[in-house]
C-alpha positions in Angstrom: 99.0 96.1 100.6 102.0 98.3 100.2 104.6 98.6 103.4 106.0 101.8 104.0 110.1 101.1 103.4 111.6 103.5 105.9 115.7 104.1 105.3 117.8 105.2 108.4 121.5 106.2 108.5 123.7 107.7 111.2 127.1 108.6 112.6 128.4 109.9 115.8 131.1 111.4 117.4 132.7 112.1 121.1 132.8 115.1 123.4 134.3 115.9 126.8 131.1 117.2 129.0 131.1 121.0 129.2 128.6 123.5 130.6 127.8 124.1 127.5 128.7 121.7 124.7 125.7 120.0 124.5 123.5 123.6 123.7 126.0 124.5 121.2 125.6 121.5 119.5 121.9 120.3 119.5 121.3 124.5 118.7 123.6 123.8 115.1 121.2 120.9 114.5 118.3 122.8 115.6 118.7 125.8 113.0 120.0 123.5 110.3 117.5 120.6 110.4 114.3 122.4 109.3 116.3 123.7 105.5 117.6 120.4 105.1 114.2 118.9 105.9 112.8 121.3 103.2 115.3 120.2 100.7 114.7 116.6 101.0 110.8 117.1 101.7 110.8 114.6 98.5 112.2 111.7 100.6 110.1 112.7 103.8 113.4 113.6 105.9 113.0 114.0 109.7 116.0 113.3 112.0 117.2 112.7 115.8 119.7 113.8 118.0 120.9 111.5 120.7 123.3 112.7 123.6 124.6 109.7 125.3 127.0 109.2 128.7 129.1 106.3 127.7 128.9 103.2 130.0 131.6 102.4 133.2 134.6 100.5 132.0 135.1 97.4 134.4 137.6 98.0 136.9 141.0 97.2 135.9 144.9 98.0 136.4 145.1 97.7 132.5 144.1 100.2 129.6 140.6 98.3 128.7 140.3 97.5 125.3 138.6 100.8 124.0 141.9 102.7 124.9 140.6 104.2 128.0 143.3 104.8 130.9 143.3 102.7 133.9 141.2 104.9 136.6 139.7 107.1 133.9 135.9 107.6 133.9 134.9 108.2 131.0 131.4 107.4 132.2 131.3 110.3 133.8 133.5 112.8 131.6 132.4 112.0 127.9 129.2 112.0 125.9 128.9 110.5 122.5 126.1 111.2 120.2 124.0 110.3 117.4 122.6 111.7 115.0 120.4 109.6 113.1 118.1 110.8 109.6 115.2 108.6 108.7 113.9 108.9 105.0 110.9 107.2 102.4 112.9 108.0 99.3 116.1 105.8 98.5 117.0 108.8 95.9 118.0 110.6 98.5 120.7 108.5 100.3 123.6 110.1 98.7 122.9 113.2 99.2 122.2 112.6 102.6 125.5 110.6 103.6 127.3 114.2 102.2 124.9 116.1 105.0 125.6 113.6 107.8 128.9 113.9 107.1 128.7 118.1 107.3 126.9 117.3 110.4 129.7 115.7 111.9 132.1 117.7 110.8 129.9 120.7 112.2 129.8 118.8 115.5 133.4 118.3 115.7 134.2 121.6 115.2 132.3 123.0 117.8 133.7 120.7 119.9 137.1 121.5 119.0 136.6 125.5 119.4 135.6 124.2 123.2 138.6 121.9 123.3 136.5 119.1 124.5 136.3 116.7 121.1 137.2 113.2 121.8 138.9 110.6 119.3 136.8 107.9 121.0 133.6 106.9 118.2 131.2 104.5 119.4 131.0 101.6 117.5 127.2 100.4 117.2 127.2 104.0 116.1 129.8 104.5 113.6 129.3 105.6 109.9 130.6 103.5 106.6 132.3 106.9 106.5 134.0 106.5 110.0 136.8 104.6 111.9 135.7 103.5 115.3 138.2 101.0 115.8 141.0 103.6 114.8 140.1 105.2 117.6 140.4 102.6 120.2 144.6 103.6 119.8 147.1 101.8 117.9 148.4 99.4 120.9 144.7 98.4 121.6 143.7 97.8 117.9 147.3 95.8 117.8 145.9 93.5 120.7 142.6 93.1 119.1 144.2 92.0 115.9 146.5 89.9 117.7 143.5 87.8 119.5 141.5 87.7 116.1 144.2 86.2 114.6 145.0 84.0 117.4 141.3 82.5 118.0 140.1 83.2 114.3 143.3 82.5 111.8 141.2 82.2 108.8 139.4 85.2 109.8 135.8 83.5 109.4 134.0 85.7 112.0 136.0 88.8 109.8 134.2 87.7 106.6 130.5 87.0 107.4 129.5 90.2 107.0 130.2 92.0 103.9 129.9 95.3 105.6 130.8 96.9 109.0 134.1 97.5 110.2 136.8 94.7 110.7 140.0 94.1 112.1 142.2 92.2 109.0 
C-alpha cells in the first residue's frame, strides 16, 4: 500500500485591524490562487488562508517579551495570518517557497498602502525565509539571549534542532 506524502509550507505576516484589510487581502489571494494552482496542477497545489487575532498578553508593568508595550492590546488591534500551500509533488517546493514569498510580499504591501502592517511575525508561523524573533525588538531579543545564555551556556536547547530559528 502506497501512503499519500502530503508537503505543507507556510509564512505569515502582521496587520493592524482595518475595515477593510482583511477583504483586500484574502481578494489578492482569491484572484491569484486559482493560476498558481493551474501552474502547479502537477504537484496537486491547493492552499489556505488563515486570519488570526493574536492572544492577550498577561498583564504587566513591563514590555512582555514579544515587544509589546505595557497596556497595549494587541489582542484586540492586530491580526496575523497564514497562508499555508499543501502539495503531492516534492518538485515543486522551490518554486513554491519563491510564490509564498510573493505572497507575503503581496500581503505586506497591501498592508502598507493602508498603513496598518505590523513588524510583529508569529513564530509557530514563521518561514525559513523569515525573522520572527527580529521582530520581537532589539532590547527584547537582547533579554532573551541574555537568559539563554544564562540558564543554557552551552546552548544545548539552541542545537537540538537543526532547523528553526534560534537565539545564538
Amino acid at each position: 500500500m502506497l501512503l499519500n506524502r502530503h508537503s505543507t509550507i507556510w509564512a505569515t505576516t502582521t496587520f493592524r485591524i482595518s475595515p477593510t484589510i482583511v477583504h483586500r487581502i484574502y481578494a489578492l489571494w482569491n484572484t491569484t490562487i486559482p493560476a498558481l494552482c493551474q501552474t502547479y496542477a502537477y504537484a496537486e497545489l491547493s492552499s489556505e488562508l488563515t486570519f488570526q487575532a493574536l492572544p492577550s498578553a498577561p498583564p504587566s508593568d513591563n514590555p512582555n517579551t514579544m515587544g509589546f508595550a505595557p497596556g497595549s492590546a494587541p489582542e484586540k488591534d492586530l491580526l496575523f495570518l497564514q497562508i499555508i500551500f499543501f502539495f503531492q509533488d516534492a518538485s515543486a517546493t522551490d518554486g513554491l517557497y519563491n510564490e509564498l514569498k510573493n505572497f507575503i510580499r503581496l500581503f505586506e504591501k497591501e498592508a502598507e498602502k493602508e498603513g496598518v502592517k505590523h513588524d510583529y511575525l508569529y513564530l509557530n508561523f514563521a518561514a525559513w525565509f523569515q525573522d520572527p524573533l527580529a521582530a520581537y525588538g532589539k532590547e527584547q531579543l537582547k533579554q532573551l539571549k541574555h537568559v539563554a545564555k544564562k540558564y543554557d551556556p552551552e546552548g544545548f536547547y539552541q542545537k537540538q534542532l537543526d532547523k528553526g530559528f534560534k537565539l545564538f
